[in-house]
Structures are given as structure tokens and as C-alpha cells.
MIDRENLUM-565291 format. One record per residue: residue number from 1; residue in one letter; x, y, z of N, C-alpha, C, O in turn. Coordinates in steps of 0.001 Angstrom, whole numbers. Example, Ala and Ser with C-alpha at 12.3 -4.5 7.8 and 13.67 -1.06 7.14 Angstrom:
<recs>
   n res     n_x     n_y     n_z    ca_x    ca_y    ca_z     c_x     c_y     c_z     o_x     o_y     o_z
   1   A   13190   -5690    7800   12300   -4500    7800   13200   -3300    7800   14236   -3319    8465
   2   S   12850   -2250    7080   13670   -1060    7140   12900      30    7870   13409    1138    8039
</recs>
This chain:
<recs>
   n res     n_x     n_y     n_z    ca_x    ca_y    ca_z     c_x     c_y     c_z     o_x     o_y     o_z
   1   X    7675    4756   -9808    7157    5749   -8911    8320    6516   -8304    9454    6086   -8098
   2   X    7944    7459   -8109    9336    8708   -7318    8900    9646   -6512    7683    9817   -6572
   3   X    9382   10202   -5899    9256   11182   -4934    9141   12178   -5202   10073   12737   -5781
   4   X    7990   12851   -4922    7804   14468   -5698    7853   14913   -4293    7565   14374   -3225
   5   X    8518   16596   -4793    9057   17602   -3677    7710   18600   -3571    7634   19777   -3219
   6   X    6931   17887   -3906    5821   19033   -4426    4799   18435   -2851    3774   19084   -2637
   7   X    5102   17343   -1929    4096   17039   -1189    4960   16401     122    4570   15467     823
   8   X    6204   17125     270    7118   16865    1247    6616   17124    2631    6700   16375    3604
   9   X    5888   18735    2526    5010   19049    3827    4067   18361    4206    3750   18339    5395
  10   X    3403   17637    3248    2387   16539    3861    2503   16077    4643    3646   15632    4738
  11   X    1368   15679    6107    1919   14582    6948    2676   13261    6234    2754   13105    5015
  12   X    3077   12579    6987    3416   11052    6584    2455   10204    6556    1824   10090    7606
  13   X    2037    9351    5377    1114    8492    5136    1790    7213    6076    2889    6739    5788
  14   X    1035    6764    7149    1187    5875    7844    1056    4429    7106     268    4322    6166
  15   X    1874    3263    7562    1701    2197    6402     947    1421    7051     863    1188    8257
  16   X     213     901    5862   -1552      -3    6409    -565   -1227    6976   -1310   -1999    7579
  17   X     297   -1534    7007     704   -3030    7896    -383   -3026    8641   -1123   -2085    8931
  18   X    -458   -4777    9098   -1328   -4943   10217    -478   -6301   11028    -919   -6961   11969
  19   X     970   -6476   10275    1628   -7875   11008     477   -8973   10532    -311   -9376   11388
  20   X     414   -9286    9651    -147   -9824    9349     444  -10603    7932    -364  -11075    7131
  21   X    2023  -10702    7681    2621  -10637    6389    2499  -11968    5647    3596  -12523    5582
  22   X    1593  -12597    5114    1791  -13103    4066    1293  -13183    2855     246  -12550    2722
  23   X    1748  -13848    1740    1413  -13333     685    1062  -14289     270    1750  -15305     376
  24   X    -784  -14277    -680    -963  -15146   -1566   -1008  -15347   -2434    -770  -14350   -3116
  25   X   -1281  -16513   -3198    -327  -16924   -4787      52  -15477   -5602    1097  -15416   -6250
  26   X   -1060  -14087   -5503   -1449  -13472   -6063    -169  -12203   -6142      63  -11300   -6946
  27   X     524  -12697   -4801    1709  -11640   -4602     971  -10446   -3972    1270   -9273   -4198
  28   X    -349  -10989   -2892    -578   -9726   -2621    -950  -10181   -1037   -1744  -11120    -967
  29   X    -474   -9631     226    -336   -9724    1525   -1890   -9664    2125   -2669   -8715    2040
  30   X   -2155  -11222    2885   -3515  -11343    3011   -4003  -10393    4232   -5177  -10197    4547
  31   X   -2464   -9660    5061   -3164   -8933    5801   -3174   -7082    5398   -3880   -6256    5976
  32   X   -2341   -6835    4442   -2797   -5251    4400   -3255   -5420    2787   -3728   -4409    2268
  33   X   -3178   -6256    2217   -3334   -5803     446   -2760   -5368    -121   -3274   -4908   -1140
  34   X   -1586   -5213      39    -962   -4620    -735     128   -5710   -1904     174   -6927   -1720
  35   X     784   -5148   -2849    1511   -6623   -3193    2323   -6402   -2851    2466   -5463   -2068
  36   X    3352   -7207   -3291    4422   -7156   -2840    5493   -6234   -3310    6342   -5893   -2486
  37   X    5568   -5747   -4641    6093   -4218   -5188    5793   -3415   -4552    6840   -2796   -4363
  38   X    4612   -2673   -3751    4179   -1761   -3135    4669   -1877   -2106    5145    -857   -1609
  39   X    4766   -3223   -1317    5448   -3548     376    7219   -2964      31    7908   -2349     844
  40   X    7565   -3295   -1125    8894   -3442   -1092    9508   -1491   -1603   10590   -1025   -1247
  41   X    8650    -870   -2302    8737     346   -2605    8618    1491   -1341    9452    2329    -997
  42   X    7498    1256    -876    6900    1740     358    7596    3121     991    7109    4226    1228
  43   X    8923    2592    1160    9657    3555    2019   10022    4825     701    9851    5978    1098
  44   X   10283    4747    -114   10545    4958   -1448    9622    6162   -2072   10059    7179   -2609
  45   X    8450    5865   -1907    6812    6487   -2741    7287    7550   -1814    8149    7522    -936
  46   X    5939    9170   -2538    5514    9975   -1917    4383    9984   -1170    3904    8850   -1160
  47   X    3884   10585    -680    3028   10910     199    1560   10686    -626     468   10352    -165
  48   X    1942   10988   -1984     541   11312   -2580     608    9478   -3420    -394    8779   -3267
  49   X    1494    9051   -4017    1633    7753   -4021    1304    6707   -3285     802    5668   -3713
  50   X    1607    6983   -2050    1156    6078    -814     -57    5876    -584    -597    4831    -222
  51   X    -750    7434    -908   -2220    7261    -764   -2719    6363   -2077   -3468    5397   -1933
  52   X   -2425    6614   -2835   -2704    5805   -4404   -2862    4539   -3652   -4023    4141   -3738
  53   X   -2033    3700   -2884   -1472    2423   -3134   -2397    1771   -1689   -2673     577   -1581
  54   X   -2853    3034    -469   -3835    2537     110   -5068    2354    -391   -5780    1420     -23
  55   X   -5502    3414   -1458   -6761    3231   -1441   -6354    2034   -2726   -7506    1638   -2909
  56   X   -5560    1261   -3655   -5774     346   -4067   -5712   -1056   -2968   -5970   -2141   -3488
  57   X   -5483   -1041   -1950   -5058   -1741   -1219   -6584   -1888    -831   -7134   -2892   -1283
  58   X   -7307   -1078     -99   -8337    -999     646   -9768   -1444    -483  -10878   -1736     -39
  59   X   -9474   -1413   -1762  -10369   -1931   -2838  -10123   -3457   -3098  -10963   -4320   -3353
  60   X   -9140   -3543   -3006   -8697   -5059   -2817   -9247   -5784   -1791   -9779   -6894   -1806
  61   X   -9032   -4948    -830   -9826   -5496     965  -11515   -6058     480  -11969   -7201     438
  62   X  -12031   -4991     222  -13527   -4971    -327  -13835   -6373   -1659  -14795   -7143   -1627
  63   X  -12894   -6369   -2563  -12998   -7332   -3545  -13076   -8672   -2878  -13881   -9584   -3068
  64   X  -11973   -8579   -1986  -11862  -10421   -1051  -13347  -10346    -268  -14246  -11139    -548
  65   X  -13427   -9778     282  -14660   -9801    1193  -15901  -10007     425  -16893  -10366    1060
  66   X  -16002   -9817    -970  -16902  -10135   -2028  -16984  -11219   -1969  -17902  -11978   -1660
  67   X  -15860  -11368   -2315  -15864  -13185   -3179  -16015  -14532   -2379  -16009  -15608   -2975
</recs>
């Protein structure tokens, strides 16, 4: 993933943290969903990436709450 100049003016995608950091077996943080590549990229992604990686995050949220 990289930084496109194409969405610099965008606000800043705020990061779903919730302090909540740990990670299960799955490598994915039981309090925002995200895994741990995405936690560790984060600062890194664009604006339009970030959103990618909430709304996979927030489908993940929904999947646990399934099961």
C-alpha cells in the first residue's frame, strides 16, 4: 500500500483505536479489528486506504458478533 497524492486534501481518517490492544491468535486486535499489518502500516496508508482498512475492520466487528 502507498500514499497517493491524489487524496492529500482529504480530511485525516481518524484511527479506529479504542485502547483496547490485543491481539488474537488471528493477528487481529480484539479491540479495533484490525490486524496487525494494518496497526503497523497505519501511519503509512492514504486517506482512501485507511478507509479500505476501516470498513474491513468494521466487517470483522460484525463477523465476531455473529459467531
Amino acid at each position: 500500500m502507498t500514499m497517493s497524492d491524489t487524496d492529500n486534501t482529504l480530511l485525516n481518517v481518524p484511527s479506529p483505536c479504542v485502547r483496547m490492544c490485543t491481539l488474537g491468535d488471528d493477528d487481529i486486535c480484539v479491540g479495533c479489528f484490525r490486524s496487525l499489518e494494518e496497526i503497523k502500516q497505519w501511519t503509512q496508508l492514504s486517506n482512501v486506504e485507511k478507509r479500505q482498512v476501516v470498513e474491513l475492520a468494521d466487517s470483522r466487528r460484525l463477523g465476531a458478533r455473529r459467531a
